[in-house]
HTML snippet that shows the backbone in 3Dmol.js (N, CA, C, O; Angstrom):
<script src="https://3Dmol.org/build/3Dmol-min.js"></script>
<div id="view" style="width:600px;height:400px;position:relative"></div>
<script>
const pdb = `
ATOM      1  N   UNK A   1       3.948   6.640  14.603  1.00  0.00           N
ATOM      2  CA  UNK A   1       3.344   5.760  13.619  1.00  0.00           C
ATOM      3  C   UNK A   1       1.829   5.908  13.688  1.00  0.00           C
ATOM      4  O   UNK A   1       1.185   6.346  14.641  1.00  0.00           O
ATOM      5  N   UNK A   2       1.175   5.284  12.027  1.00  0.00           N
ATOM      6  CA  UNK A   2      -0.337   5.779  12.314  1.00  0.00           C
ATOM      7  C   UNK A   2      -1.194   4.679  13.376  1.00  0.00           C
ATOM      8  O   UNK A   2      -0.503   4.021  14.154  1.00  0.00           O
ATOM      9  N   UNK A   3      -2.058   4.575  13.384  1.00  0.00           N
ATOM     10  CA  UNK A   3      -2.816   4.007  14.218  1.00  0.00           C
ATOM     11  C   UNK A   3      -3.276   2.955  12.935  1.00  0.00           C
ATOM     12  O   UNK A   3      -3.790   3.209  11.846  1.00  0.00           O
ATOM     13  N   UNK A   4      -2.834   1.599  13.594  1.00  0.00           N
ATOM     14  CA  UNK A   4      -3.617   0.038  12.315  1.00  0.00           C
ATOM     15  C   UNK A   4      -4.479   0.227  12.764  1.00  0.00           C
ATOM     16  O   UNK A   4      -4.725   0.741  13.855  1.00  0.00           O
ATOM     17  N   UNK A   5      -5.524  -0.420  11.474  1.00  0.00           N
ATOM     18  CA  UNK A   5      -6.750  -0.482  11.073  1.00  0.00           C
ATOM     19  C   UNK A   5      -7.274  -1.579  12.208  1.00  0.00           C
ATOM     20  O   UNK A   5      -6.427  -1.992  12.999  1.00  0.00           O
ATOM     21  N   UNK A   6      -8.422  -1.988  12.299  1.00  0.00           N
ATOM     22  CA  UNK A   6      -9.059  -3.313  13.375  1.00  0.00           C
ATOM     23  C   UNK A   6      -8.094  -4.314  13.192  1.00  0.00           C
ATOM     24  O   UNK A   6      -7.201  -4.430  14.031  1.00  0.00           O
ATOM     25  N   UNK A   7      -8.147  -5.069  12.196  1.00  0.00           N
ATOM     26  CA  UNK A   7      -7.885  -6.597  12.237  1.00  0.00           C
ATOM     27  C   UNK A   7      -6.531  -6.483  12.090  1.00  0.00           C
ATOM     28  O   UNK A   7      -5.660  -5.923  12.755  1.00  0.00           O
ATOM     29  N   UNK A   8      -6.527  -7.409  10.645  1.00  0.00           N
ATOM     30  CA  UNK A   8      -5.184  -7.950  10.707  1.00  0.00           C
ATOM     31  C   UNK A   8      -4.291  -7.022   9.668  1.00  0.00           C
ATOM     32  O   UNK A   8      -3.516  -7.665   8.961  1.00  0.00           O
ATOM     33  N   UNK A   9      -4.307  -5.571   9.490  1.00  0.00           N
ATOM     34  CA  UNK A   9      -3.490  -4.757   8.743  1.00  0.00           C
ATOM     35  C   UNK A   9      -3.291  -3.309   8.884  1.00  0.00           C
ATOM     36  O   UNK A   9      -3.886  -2.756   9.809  1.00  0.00           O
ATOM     37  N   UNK A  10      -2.610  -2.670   8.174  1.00  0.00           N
ATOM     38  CA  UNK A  10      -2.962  -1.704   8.047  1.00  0.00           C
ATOM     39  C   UNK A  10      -2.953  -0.324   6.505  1.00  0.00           C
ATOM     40  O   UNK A  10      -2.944  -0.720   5.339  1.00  0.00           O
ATOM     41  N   UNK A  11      -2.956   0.650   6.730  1.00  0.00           N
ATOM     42  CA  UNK A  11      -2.949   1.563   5.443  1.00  0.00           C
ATOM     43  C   UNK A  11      -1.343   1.664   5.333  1.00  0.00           C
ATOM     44  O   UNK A  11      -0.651   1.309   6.287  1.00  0.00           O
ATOM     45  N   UNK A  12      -0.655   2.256   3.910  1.00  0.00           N
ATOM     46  CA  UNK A  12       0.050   2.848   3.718  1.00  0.00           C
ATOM     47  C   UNK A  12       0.025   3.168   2.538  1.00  0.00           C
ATOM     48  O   UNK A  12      -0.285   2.481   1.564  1.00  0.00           O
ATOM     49  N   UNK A  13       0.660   5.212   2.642  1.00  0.00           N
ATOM     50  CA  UNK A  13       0.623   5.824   1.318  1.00  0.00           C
ATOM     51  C   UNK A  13       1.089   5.065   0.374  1.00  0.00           C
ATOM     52  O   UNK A  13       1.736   4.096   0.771  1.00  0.00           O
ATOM     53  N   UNK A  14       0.944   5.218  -0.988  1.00  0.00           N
ATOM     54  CA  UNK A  14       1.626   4.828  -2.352  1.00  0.00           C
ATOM     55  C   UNK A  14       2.389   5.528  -2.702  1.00  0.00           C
ATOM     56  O   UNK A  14       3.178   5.274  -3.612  1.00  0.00           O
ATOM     57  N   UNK A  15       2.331   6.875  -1.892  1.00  0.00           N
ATOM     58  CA  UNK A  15       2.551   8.298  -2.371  1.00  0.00           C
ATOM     59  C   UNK A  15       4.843   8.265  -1.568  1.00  0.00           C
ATOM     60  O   UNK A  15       5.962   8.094  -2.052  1.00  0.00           O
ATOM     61  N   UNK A  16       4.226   8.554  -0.205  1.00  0.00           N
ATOM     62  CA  UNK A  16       5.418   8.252   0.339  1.00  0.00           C
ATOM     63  C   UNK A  16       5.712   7.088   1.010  1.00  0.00           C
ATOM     64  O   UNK A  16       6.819   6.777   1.448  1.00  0.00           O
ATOM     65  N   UNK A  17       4.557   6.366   1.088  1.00  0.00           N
ATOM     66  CA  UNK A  17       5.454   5.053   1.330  1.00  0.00           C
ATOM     67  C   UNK A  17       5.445   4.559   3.108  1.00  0.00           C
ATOM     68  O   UNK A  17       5.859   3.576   3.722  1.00  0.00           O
ATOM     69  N   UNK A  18       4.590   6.093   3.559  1.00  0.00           N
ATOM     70  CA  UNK A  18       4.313   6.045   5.439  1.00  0.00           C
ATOM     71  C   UNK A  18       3.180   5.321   5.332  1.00  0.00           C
ATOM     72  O   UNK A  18       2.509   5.315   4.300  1.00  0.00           O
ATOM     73  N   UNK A  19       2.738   4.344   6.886  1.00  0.00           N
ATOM     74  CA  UNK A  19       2.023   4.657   7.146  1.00  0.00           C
ATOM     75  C   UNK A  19       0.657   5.141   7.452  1.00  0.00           C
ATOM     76  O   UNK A  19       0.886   5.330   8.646  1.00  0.00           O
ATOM     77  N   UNK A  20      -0.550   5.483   7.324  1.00  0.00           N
ATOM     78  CA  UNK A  20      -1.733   6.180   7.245  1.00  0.00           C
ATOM     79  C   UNK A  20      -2.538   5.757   8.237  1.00  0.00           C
ATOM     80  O   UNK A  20      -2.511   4.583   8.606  1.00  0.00           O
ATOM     81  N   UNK A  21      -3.676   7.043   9.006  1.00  0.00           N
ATOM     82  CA  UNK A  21      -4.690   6.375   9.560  1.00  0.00           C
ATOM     83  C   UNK A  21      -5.635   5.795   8.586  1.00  0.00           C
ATOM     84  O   UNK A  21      -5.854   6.153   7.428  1.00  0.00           O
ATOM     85  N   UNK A  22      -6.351   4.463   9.535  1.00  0.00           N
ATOM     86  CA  UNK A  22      -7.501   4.126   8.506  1.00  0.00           C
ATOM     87  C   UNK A  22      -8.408   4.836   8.103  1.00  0.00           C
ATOM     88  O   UNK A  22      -9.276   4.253   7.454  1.00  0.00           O
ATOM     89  N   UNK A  23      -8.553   6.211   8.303  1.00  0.00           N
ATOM     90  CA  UNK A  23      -9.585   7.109   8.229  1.00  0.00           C
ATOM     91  C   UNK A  23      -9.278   7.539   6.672  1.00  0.00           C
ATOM     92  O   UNK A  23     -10.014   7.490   5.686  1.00  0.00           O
ATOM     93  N   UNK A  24      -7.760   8.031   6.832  1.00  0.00           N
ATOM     94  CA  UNK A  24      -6.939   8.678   5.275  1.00  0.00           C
ATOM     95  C   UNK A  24      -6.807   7.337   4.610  1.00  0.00           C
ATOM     96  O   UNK A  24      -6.224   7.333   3.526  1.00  0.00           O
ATOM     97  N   UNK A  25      -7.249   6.216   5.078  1.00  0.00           N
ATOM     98  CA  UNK A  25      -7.162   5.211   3.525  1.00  0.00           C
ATOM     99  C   UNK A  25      -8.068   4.465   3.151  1.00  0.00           C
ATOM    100  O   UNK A  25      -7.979   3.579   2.301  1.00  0.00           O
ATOM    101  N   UNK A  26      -9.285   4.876   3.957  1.00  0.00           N
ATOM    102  CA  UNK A  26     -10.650   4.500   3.316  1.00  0.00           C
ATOM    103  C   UNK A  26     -10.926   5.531   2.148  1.00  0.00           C
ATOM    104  O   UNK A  26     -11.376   5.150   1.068  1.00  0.00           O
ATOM    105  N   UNK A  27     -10.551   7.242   2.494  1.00  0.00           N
ATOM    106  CA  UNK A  27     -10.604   8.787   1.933  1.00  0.00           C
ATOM    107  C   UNK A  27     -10.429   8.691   1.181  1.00  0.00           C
ATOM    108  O   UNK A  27     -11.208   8.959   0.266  1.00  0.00           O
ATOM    109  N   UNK A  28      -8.692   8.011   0.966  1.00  0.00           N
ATOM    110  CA  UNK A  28      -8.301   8.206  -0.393  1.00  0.00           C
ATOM    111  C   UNK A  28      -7.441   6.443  -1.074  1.00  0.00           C
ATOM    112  O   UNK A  28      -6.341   5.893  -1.025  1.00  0.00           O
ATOM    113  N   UNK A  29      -8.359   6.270  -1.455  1.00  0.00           N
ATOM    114  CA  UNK A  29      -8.565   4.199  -1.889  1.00  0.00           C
ATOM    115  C   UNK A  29      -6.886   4.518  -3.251  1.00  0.00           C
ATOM    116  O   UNK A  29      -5.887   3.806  -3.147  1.00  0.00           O
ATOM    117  N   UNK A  30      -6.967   5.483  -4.180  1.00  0.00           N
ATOM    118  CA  UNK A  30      -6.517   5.573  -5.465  1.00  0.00           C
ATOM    119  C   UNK A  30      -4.800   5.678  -4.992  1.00  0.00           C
ATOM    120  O   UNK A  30      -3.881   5.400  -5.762  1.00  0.00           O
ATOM    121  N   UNK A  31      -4.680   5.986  -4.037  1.00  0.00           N
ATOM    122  CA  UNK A  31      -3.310   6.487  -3.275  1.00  0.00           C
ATOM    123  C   UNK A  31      -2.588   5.885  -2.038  1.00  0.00           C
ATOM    124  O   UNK A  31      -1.538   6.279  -1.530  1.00  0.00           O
ATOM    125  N   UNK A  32      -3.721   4.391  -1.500  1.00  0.00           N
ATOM    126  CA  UNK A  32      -3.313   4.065  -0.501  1.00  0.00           C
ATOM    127  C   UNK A  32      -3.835   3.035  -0.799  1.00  0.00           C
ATOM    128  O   UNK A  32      -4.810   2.777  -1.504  1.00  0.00           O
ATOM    129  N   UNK A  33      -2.586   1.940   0.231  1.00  0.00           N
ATOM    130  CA  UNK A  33      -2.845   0.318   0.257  1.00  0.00           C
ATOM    131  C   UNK A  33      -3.345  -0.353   1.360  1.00  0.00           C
ATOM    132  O   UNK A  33      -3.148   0.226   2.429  1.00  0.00           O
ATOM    133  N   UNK A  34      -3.832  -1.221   1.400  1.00  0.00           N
ATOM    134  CA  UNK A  34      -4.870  -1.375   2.979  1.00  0.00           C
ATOM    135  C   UNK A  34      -3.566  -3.105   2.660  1.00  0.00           C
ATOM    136  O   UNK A  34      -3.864  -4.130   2.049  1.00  0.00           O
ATOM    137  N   UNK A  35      -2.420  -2.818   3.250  1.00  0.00           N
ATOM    138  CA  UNK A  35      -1.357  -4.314   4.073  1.00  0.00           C
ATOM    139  C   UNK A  35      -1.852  -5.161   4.575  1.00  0.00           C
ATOM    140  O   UNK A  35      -2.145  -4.677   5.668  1.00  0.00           O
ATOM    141  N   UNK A  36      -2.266  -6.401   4.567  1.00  0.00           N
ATOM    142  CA  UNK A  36      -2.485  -7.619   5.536  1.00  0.00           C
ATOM    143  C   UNK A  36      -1.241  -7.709   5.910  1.00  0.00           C
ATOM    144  O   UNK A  36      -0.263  -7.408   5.227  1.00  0.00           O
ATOM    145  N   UNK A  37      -1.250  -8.265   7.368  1.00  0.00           N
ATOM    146  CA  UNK A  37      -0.130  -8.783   8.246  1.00  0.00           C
ATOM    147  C   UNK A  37       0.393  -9.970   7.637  1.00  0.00           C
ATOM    148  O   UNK A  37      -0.439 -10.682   7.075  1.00  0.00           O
ATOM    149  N   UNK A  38       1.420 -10.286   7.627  1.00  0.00           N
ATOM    150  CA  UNK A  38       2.095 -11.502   7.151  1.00  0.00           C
ATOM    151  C   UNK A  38       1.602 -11.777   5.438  1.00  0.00           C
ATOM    152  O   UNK A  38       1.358 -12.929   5.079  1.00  0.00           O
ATOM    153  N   UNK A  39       1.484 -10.562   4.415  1.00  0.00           N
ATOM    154  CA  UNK A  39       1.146 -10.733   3.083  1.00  0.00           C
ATOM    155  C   UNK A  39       2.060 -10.619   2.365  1.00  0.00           C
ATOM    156  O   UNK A  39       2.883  -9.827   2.823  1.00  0.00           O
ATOM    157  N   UNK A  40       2.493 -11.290   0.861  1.00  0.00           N
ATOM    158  CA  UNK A  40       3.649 -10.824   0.010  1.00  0.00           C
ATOM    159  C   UNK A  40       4.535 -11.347   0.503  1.00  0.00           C
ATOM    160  O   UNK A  40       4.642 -11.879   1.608  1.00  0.00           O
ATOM    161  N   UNK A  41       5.451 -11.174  -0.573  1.00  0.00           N
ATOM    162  CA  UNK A  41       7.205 -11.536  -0.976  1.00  0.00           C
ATOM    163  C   UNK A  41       7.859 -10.067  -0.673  1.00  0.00           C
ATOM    164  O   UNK A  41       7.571  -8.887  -0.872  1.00  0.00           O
ATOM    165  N   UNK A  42       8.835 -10.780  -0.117  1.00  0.00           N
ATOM    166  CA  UNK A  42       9.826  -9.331   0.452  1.00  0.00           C
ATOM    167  C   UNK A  42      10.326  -8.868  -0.939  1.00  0.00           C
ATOM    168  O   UNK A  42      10.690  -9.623  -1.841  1.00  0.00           O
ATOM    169  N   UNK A  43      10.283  -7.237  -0.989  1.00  0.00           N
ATOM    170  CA  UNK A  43      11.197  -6.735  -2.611  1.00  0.00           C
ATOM    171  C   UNK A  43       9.922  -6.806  -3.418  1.00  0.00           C
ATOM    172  O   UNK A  43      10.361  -7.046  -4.543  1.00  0.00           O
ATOM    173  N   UNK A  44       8.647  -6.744  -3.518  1.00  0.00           N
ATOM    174  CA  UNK A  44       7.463  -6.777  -3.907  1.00  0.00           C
ATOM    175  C   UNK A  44       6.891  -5.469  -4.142  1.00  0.00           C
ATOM    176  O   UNK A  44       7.182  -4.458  -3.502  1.00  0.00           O
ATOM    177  N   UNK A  45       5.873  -5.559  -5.314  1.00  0.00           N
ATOM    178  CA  UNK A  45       5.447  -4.106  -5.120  1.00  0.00           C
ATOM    179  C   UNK A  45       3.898  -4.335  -5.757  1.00  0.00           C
ATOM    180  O   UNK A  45       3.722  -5.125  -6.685  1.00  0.00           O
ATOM    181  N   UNK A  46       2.775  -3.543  -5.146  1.00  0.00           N
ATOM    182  CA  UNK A  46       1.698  -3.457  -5.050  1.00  0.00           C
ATOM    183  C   UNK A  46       0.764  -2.236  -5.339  1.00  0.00           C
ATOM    184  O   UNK A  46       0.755  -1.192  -4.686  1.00  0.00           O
ATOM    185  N   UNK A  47      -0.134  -2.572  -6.576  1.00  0.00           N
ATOM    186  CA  UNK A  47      -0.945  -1.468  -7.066  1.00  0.00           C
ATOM    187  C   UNK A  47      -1.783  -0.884  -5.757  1.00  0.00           C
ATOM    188  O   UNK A  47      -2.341  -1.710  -5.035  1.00  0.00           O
ATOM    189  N   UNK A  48      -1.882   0.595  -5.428  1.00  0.00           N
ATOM    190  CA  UNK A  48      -2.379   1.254  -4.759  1.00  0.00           C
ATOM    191  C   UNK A  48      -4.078   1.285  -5.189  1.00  0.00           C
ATOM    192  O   UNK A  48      -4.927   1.352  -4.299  1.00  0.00           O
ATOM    193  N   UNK A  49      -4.354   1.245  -6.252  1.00  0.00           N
ATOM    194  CA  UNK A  49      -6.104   1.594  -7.093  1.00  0.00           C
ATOM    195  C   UNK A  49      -6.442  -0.153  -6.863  1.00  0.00           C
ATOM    196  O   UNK A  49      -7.609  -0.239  -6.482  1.00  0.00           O
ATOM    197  N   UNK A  50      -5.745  -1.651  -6.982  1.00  0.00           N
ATOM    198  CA  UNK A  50      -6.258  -2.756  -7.033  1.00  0.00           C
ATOM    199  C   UNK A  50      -5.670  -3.403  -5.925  1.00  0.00           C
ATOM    200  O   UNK A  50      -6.270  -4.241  -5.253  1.00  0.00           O
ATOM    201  N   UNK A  51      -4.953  -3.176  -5.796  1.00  0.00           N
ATOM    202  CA  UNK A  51      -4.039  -4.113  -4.413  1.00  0.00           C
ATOM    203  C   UNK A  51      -3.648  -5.055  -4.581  1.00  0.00           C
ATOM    204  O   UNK A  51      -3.604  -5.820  -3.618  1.00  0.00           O
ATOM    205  N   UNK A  52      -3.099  -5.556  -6.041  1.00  0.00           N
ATOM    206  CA  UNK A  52      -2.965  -6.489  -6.508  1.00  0.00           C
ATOM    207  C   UNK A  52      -1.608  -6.057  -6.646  1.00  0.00           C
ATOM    208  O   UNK A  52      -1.327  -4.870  -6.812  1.00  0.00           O
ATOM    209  N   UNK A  53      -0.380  -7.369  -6.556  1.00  0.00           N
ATOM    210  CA  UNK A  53       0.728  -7.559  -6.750  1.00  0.00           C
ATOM    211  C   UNK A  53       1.037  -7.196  -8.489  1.00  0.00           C
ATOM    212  O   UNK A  53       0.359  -7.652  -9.409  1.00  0.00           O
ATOM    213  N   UNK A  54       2.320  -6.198  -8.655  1.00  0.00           N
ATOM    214  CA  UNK A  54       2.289  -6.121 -10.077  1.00  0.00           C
ATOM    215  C   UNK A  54       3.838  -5.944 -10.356  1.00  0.00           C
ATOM    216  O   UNK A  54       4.567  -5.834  -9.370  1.00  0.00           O
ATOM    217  N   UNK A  55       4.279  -5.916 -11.355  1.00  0.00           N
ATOM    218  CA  UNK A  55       5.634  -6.061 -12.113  1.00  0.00           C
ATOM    219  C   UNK A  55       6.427  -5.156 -11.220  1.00  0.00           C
ATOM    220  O   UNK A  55       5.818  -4.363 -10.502  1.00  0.00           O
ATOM    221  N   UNK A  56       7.996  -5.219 -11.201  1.00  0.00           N
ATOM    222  CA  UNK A  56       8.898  -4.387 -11.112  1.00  0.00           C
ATOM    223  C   UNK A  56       8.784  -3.278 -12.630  1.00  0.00           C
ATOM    224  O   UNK A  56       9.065  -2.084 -12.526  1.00  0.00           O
ATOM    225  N   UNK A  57       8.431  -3.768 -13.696  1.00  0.00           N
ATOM    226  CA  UNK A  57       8.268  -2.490 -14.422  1.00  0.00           C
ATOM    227  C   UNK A  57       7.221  -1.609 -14.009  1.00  0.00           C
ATOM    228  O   UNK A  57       7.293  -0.449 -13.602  1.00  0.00           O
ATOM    229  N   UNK A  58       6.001  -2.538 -14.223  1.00  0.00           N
ATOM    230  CA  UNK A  58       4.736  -1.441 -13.814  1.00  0.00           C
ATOM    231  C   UNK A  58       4.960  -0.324 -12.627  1.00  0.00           C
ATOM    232  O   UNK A  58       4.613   0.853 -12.523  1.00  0.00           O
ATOM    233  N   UNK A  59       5.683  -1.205 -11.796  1.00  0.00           N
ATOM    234  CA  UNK A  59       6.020  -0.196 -10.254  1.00  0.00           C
ATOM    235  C   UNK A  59       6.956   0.929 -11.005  1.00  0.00           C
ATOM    236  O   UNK A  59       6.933   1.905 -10.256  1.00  0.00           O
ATOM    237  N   UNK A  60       7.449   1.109 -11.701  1.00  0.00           N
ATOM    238  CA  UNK A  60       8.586   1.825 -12.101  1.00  0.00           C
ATOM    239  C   UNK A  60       8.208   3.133 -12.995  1.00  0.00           C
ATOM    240  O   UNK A  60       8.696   4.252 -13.152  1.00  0.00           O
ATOM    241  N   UNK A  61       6.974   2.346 -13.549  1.00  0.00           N
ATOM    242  CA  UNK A  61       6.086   3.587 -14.854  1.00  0.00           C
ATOM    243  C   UNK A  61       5.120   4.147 -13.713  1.00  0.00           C
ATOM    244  O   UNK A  61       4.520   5.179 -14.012  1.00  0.00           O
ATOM    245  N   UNK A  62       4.912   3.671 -12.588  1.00  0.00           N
ATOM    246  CA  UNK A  62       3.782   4.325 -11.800  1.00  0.00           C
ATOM    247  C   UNK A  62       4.377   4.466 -10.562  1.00  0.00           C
ATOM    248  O   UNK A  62       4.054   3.614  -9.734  1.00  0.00           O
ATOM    249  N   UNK A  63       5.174   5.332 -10.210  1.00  0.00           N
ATOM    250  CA  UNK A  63       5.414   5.316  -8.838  1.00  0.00           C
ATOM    251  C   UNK A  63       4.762   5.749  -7.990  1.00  0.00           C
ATOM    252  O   UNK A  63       5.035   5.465  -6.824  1.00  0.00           O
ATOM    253  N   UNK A  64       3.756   6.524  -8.283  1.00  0.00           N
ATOM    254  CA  UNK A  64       2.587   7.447  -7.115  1.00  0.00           C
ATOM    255  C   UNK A  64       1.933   6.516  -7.459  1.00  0.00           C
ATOM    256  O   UNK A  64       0.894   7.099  -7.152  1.00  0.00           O
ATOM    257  N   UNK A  65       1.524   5.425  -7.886  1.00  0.00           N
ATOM    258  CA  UNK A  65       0.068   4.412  -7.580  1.00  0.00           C
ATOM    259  C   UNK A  65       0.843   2.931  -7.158  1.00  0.00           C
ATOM    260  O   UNK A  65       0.158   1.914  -7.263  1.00  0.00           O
ATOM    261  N   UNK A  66       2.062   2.819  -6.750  1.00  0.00           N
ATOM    262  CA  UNK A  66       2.208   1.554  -6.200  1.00  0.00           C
ATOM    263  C   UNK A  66       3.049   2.211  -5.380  1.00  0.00           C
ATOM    264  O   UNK A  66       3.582   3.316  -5.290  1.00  0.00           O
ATOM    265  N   UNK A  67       2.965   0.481  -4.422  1.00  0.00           N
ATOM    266  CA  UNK A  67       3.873   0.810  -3.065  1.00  0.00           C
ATOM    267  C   UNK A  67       4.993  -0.501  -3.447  1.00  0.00           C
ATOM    268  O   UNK A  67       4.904  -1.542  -4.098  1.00  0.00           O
ATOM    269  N   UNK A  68       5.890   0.066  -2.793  1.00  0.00           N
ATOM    270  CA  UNK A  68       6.919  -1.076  -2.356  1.00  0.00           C
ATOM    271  C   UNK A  68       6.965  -1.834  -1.038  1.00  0.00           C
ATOM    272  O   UNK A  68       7.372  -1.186  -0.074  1.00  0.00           O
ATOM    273  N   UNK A  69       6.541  -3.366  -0.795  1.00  0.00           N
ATOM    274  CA  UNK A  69       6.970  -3.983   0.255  1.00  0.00           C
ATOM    275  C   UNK A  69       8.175  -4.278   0.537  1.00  0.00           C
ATOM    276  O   UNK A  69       8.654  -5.208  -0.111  1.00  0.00           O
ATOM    277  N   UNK A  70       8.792  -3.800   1.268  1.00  0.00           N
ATOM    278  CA  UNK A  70      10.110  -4.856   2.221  1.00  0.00           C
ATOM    279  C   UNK A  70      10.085  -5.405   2.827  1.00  0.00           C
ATOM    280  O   UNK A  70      11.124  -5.924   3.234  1.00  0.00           O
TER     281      UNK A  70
END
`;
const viewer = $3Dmol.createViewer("view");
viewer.addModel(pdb, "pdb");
viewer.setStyle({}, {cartoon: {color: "spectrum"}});
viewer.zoomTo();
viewer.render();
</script>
């Protein structure tokens, strides 16, 4: 697993869905989600470019720019 960021989270791709060091998700902001610990509704899904919580459709028309929480 990658190495979490300082505080209270960490990165993961939008892309596959791993993971990331904080190094690869400061790099690349458009493709990766910076997780708070204890954030979101389980079955949730989250714009990778805003980090903002967004539709089960939107997640569906954009699958390389959102992630899915479980």
């Amino acid at each position: 697993m990658a190495k979490k960021s300082g505080g209270n989270g960490h990165y993961r791709s939008a892309i596959t869905g791993r993971y990331v060091t904080t190094a690869h998700g400061k790099r690349s902001p458009n493709t990766t989600v910076y997780e708070k610990t204890g954030g979101g509704a389980t079955g949730s899904a989250r714009s990778a470019k805003t980090g903002r919580f967004v539709t089960e459709g939107f997640a569906k028309r954009n699958p390389r720019t959102t992630v899915k929480e479980d």
